[in-house]
C-alpha positions in Angstrom: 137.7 4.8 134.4 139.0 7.3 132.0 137.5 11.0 131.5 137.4 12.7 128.3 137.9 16.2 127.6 137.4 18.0 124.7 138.5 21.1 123.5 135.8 23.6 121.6 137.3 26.0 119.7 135.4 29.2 118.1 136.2 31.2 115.3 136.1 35.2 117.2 132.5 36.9 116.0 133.5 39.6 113.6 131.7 42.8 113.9 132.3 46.6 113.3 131.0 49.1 115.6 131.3 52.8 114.6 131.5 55.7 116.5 131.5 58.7 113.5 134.4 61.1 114.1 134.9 59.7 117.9 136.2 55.4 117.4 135.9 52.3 116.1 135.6 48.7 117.8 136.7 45.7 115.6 136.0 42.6 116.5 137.1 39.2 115.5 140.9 40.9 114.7 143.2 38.0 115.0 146.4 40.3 113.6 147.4 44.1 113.3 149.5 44.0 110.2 150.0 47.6 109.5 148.7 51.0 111.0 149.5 54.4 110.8 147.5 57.7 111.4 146.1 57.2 107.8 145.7 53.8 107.4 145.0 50.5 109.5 145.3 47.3 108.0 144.4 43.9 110.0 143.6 40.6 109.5 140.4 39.4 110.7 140.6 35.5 109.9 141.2 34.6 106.5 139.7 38.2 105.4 141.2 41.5 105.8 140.2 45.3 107.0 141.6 48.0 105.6 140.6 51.4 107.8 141.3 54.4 106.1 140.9 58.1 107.5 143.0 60.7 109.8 144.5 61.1 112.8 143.9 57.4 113.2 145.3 55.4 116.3 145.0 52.3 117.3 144.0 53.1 121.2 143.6 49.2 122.4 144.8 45.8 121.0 143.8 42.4 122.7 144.7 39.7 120.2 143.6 37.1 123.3 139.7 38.6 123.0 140.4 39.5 119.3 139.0 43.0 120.3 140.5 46.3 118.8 139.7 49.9 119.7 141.0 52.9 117.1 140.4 56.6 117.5 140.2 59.1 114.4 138.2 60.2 111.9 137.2 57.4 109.7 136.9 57.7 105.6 136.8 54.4 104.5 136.5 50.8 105.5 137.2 47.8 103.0 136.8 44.5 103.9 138.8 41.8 101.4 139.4 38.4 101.0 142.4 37.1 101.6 145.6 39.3 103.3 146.4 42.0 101.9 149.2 44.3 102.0 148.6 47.9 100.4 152.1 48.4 98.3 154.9 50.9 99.8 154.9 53.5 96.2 150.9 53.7 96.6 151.0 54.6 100.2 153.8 56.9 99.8 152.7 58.7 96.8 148.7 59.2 98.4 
C-alpha cells in the first residue's frame, strides 16, 4: 500500500500594522528590494510597497514567515501593482 502526501502551499496574508511615529509591521513581504532611512521598497507577491518617511530602518526581516518590522517616522505608504523600482535621478534629486 502506497501513502499519498500532498503539499498545501499558502500565499503569506498581507497586512499593514501601524504604529504612528514608533513602527511598522508588514506582512506577507516575500522580498526587500531597496531601503534606506527615507525610503523602503519591497515586494509583497506580485504587488509592491513603497514606505516613505525618516529616520526609517528596517529593524527585522524574516523572508521564511514573510514578516517585516521598520522603525521611523512614516509619511507615506503606496501599494502598486507589479514591481517597482523608484528611478536613481528621482531619489537623488528629492
Amino acid at each position: 500500500m502506497s501513502q499519498i502526501t500532498s503539499t498545501v502551499t499558502t500565499k503569506p496574508q498581507k497586512s499593514v500594522t501601524i504604529d504612528f511615529d514608533s513602527s511598522i509591521v508588514i506582512n506577507g513581504i516575500t522580498n526587500m528590494i531597496e531601503s534606506d532611512d527615507k525610503q523602503i521598497i519591497a515586494a509583497l507577491g506580485e504587488k509592491t510597497l513603497i514606505i516613505t518617511g525618516e529616520k526609517l530602518n528596517v529593524v527585522s526581516l524574516d523572508t521564511a514567515r514573510y514578516t517585516c518590522t521598520v522603525s521611523g517616522s512614516l509619511l507615506s505608504l503606496k501599494y502598486v501593482k507589479g514591481r517597482q523600482k523608484v528611478p536613481f535621478f528621482k531619489r537623488l534629486f528629492k
